[in-house]
Structure formats: C-alpha cells, structure tokens
N, C-alpha and C positions, 0 to 999 in steps of 0.2 A: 873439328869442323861440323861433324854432326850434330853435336848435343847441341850448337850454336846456331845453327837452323832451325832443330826441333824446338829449341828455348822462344826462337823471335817464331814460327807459328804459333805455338801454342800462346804465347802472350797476342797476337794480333788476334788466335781464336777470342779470348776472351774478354778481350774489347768492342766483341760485337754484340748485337742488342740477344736476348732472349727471344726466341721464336715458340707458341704452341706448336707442338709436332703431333698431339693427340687430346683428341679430347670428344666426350659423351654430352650430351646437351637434351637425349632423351625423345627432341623432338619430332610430329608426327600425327598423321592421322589418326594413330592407336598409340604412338608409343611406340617408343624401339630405343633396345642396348648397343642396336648398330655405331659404331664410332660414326662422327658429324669433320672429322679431321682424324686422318692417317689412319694408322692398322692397331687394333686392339682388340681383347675379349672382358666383357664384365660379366658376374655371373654373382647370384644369390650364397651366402654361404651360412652353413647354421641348423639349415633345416626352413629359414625365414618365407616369409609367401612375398609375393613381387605385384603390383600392378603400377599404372603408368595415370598421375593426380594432376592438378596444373602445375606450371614449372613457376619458378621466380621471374619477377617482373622485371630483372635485372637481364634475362636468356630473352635477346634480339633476334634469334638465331630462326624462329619462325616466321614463314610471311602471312600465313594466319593465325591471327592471336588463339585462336582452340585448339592449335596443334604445341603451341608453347607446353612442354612435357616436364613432370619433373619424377623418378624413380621414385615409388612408395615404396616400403618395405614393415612388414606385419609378423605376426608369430615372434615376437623375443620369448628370452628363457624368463620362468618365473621366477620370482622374486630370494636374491642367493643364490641363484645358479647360474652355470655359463659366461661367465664374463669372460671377455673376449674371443668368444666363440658364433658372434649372431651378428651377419651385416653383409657389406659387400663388397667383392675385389675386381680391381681392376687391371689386367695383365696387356703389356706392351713392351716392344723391345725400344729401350734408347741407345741402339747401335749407331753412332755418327753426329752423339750428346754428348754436352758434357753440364755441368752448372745446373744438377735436375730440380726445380720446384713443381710441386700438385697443388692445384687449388682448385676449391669447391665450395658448392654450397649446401647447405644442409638444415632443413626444418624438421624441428619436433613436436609430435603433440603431448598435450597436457601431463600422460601418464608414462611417457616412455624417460627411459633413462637421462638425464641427463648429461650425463657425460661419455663421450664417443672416442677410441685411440684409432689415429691413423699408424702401420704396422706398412713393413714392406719387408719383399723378400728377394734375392738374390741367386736363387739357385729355382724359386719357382713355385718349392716345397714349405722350407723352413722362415716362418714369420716373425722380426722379431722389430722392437722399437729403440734400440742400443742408437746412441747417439742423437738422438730427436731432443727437439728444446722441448723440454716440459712433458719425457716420455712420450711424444707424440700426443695426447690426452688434451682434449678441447673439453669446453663447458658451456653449455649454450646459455643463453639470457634466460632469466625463469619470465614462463609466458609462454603458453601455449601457443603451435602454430605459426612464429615467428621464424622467418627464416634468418640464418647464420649469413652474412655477407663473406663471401669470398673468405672463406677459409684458407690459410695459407700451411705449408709444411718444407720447408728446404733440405734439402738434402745433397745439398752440392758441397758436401762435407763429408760425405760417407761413402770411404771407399768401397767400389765394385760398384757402383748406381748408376754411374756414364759406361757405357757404350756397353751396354747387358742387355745379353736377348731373350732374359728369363725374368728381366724386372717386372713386379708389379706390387701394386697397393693394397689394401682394404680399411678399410673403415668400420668397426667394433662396436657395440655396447658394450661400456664396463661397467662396474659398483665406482661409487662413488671413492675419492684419492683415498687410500687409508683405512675402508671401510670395507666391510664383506656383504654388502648392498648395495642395490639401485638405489640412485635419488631421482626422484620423477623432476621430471622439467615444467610442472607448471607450478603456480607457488601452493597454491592450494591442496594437489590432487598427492595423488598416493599413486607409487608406480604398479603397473601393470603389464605384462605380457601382452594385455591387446595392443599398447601404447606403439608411436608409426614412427619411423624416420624416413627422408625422403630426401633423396640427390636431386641436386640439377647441377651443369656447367663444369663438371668434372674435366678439367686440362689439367696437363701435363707437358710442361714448357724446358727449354736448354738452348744453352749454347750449340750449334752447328760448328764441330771441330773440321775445318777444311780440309778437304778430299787428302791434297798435298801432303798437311800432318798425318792425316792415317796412313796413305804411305810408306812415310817417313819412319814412322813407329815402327811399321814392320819389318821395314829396310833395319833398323839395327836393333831391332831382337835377333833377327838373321845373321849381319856383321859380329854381335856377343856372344852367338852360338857359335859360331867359325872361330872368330879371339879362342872361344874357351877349349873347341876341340885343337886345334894346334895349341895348346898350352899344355895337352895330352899327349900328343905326339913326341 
C-alpha cells in the first residue's frame, strides 16, 4: 500500500509546472550577488576579478533601467592554462526539488574564451560534468559582446541534484573541444586573459515534491529499517 501512495504522489509531483526557487538577476544600484528569489551564495572562483556591467535586455527584474545588472567577470588564465579552473559558482540547496534545470545568460567579449562548461557539484566540494548533454560545454556565437539567450542545462537526470543541500553550479572557461587552447569569441581577435565574461538571470528551477511525499519517503525508509532489523532478530 505504500509504494502505491508514494508511486501516485510522486507521479501528481511531476505533473505540476516547474517553479524558479532561485535565482541572481545582479540587479541594483551598484550591483549585488545577493539572490533576487530564495536562498543562495554566488561567489568568483579562479583567482577571477568581479564588477557589476549593464545586464541583458531580456532582465525585467529592474524598475530603473540603470540598475538592470549583469555579473562581469575579468582576470582568465593565460593562454594554455587553467581551463576549467576561472568563473563562477553558484550554491543553493534544492531541498523540496525535484526535475532541476539552470538557466542563464552569458556574454562575451571579443578576446575571451569562447567556450564555457557548466559543472555542478553534490557534496559541495567535488565538481564534475558526468552526465550533461554535450559535457555541459556551450559555445557562444563569434561576435563580440553578444549576449547567449537563456542558456539552458537539465539535470533532472542526475541522480543526487533533487533534494541536496550542498547542490551548486559554476560556469568555467575552457580551451576549445579537443584542443589544449582558448578560442577567443570574436572572429577576428585572438584570446586573451583580459577577455570578460558576464552573467545575468542565473535561475534555477524544479518541481515542488509535496510536503505529503517527503513525508511519505521517510515514513518508509523508517518502515525498511524496522522490515530489515526484525529480519535480524
């Protein structure tokens, strides 16, 4: 009778729409990493430098258009070096998720990398891209400046990402696929270290698994420990 409960929650969970739970938007009268929806920490990783540029014209989320923000980010590693060590992560619990997708936006200029891996982690510490379509590994349009519309990344396929209170993101320069180099993102230029990448609209979205169901789950992990201790007796 139980598994026949948890079966019909967890199917009505996931017929309901996708909710953002979290998400950075940047914006501000200076700027801010402050989460714009729910609880989360973003932070520079790399050694990188941070300041706060206009955001995309797609981020509503200001009610004066100068405060529309979008995440700079400067200092990459020179050229051969570092890949997937320079960018920035993003940590939130999806405790009461399930079906996680991240989306984002991201512009490059002329000299910086073009190619960027979104990476997530499960324990907090250890970063890896196992399981992502396309190794997590975007490519931006060549053309400097341009921003990436709404980046997508799904992960509602990788077990441990629903209901983790140590999940979070980050978003990398890499060398280019197959290659032990940057390709610069504009067509002309040649990469460099100074070259910028920049966030805006970073969400992170799920299913809302009903109270009920988490319950339920506990109730018979509880029930299978008891089953298995009288199976010892």
């Amino acid at each position: 009778m139980m598994s026949v409960v948890l079966t019909t929650l967890v199917a009505a969970s996931s017929a309901q729409g996708a909710i953002v739970f979290c998400e950075w938007n940047f914006n501000g009268p200076k700027g801010t990493t402050d989460t714009a929806t729910g609880i989360g920490f973003a932070q520079t990783i790399g050694g990188v430098s941070s300041a706060f540029s206009a955001g995309a014209a797609a981020d509503d989320g200001a009610s004066i258009p100068a405060e529309n923000k979008g995440w700079n980010l400067a200092a990459f590693a020179a050229q051969g070096t570092g890949s997937c060590e320079r960018g920035a992560a993003f940590a939130l619990s999806t405790a009461g998720y399930e079906s996680i997708v991240v989306t984002w936006y991201e512009r490059h200029s002329g000299s910086s990398s073009r190619f960027t891996q979104l990476q997530y982690t499960l324990d907090g510490a250890v970063y890896t891209s196992d399981g992502l379509s396309e190794s997590g590994i975007f490519e931006a349009t060549l053309g400097a400046d341009v921003w990436q519309a709404q980046r997508r990344c799904d992960l509602s396929k990788i077990s441990g990402v629903a209901g983790n209170a140590k999940f979070a993101v980050r978003m990398v320069s890499v060398f280019a696929p197959t290659t032990s180099a940057y390709a610069a993102t504009g067509a002309t230029a040649n990469y460099s270290s100074a070259g910028t990448l920049r966030f805006d609209l970073v969400r992170v979205e799920g299913v809302a698994v009903p109270a009920p169901a988490v319950a339920l789950l506990g109730a018979a992990g509880l029930a299978t420990a008891a089953a298995g201790s009288r199976k010892r007796e």
